[in-house]
N, C-alpha and C positions, 0 to 999 in steps of 0.2 A: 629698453633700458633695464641694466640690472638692480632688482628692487630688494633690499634688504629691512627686515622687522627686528626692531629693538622692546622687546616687552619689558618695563622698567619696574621694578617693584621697590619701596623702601629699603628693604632690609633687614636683618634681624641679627643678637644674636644668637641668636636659635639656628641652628643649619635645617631644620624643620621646615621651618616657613619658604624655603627652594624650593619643596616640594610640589606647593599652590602655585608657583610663578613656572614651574619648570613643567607644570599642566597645562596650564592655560598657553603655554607657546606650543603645545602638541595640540591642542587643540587648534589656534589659528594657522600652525604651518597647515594641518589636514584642509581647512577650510580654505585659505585662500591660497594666492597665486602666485609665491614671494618666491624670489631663488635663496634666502636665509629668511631665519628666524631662530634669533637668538632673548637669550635673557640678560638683566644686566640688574645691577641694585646699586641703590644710591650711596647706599653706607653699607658699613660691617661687611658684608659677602663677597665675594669675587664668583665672578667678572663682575667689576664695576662699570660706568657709565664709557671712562674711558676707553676701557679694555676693548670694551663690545664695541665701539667705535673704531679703533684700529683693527680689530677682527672684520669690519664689514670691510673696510678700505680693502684689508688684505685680500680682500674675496674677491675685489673688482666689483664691489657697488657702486654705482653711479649714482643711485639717491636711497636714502635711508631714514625710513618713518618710525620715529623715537613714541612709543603708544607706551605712558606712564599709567599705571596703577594705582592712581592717588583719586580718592573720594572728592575731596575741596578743593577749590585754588586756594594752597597753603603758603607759603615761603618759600619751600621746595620748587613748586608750582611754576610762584611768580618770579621768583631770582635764582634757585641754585641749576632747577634742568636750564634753564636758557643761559644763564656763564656759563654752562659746561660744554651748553653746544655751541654758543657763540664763540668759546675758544677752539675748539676742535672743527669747526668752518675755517680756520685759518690755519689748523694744522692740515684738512684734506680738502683745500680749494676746488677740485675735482669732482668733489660727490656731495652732490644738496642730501644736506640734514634738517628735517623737518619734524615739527612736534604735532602729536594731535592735542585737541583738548581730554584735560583731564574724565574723570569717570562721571563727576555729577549726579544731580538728581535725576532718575531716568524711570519711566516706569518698569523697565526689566529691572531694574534692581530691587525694583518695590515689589515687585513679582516675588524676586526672591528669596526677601525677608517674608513676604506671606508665607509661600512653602517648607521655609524655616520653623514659623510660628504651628504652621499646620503637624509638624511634625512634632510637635511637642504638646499640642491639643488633645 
C-alpha cells in the first residue's frame, strides 16, 4: 500500500518558520519507510492542508498519515484538522486519510527543554 506523510505545522507569517517543518520532514522521510513525505501548514503558508492532500492523491497514495505539530489538543486539534480531513475523505474516497494524535506531554520533549536549559546554564 502506497504510504504518504503529511507533517502539519501551524503556520506562520514568517516564511522562517518552513524552515523547522521543512527539517523535521527530512528527518522522518530518512527515518522511515513512506513513498512521500510532505509538509503542509494550517494557515498563512503554502502548501496548505488541502494542497498536500491532493498532492498525495496525485502521487497514487492509497493511505495518508496526517502527523500535526501541535503541543495541545487545541481547536485546531479538535475541529479545524478533522473538517479538513473529513471533507477531503469525500473528495478522495480512494485513499484512507488518517490523523495521529497530537505532540503532548512526552518525556522527549521534556528531554529537550532540559538540553535547551542546559544550554544556557
Amino acid at each position: 500500500m502506497k504510504t504518504g506523510v503529511i507533517i502539519l505545522g501551524h503556520g506562520s507569517r514568517s516564511t522562517d518558520a518552513l524552515v523547522t517543518v521543512r527539517k523535521i520532514k527530512e528527518m522522518v522521510a530518512g527515518a522511515g519507510n513512506f513513498d512521500a513525505v510532505e509538509v503542509a501548514s494550517l494557515q498563512f503558508n503554502q502548501p496548505d492542508l488541502p494542497a498536500s492532500l491532493a498532492s498525495m492523491a496525485a502521487g497514487g497514495m492509497q493511505r495518508v498519515i496526517v502527523a500535526p505539530l501541535f503541543l495541545y489538543m487545541g481547536l485546531h486539534m479538535k475541529e479545524d484538522i478533522p473538517e479538513i480531513l473529513a471533507e477531503h475523505k469525500k473528495i478522495y474516497p480512494g485513499m484512507e486519510i488518517i490523523m495521529t494524535r497530537n505532540i503532548g506531554a512526552d518525556q522527549k520533549l521534556a528531554d529537550i527543554v532540559l538540553d535547551r536549559i542546559g544550554e544556557v546554564s
